[in-house]
N, C-alpha and C positions, 0 to 999 in steps of 0.2 A: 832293844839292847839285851833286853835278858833272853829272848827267843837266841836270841846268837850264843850267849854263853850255852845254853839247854842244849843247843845243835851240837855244839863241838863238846860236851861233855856225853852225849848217847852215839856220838860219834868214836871218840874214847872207846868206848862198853863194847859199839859194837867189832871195831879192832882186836880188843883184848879179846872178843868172843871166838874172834876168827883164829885169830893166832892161837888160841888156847884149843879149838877146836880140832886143826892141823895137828896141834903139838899131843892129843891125846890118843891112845890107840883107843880103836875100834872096840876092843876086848875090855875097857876099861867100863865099872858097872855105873858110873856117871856120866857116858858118855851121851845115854838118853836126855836125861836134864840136862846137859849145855846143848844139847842140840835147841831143845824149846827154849832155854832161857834167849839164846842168840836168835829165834825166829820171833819170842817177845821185841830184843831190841828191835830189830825189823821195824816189824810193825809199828812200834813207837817213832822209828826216824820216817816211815812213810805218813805216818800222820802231820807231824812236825813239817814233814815238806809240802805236805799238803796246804797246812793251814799256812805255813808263809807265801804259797802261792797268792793264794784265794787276798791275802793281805797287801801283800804283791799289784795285785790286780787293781783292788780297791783302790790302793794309793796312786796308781796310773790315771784310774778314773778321777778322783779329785782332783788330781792337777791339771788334766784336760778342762776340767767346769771351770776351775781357779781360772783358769790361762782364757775363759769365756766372759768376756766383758758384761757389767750386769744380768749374770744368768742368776735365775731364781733359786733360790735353798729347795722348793721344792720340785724342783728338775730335778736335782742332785738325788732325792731320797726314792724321786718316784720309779729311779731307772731299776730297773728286771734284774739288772744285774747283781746291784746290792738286796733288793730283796730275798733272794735267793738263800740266804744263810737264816 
């Protein structure tokens, strides 16, 4: 739940970056630094999408084991997949 709130508030950032970015001329001597600050937001939302992926995925996986009648806890831990992080 809080990963949801984080998305749509660097989501926000990265909007206002945009618009503000549009809305500034070329000539303006700030226009360097919103450039980097809005390729920071970037990066922060590509990460963010990242890791709900990869959580995403995990949560797929449990409920496939879940939904496997007496499969062992250590099936669950030993797959390659979860290792992986």
């Amino acid at each position: 739940m809080v990963s949801v709130f984080l998305i749509e508030e660097v989501s926000v950032l990265n909007h206002y970056f945009l618009d503000l970015g549009k809305q500034t001329p070329k000539s303006h001597p700030d226009i360097e630094l919103l450039q980097e600050a809005l390729a920071e937001v970037r990066r922060v939302m590509t990460l963010i999408n990242e890791d709900k992926r990869k959580t995403e995925g995990q949560v797929a996986l449990f409920e496939i084991f879940n939904e496997i009648e007496n499969c062992p806890v250590s099936k669950i831990f030993s797959n390659k997949l979860l290792q992986m992080q």
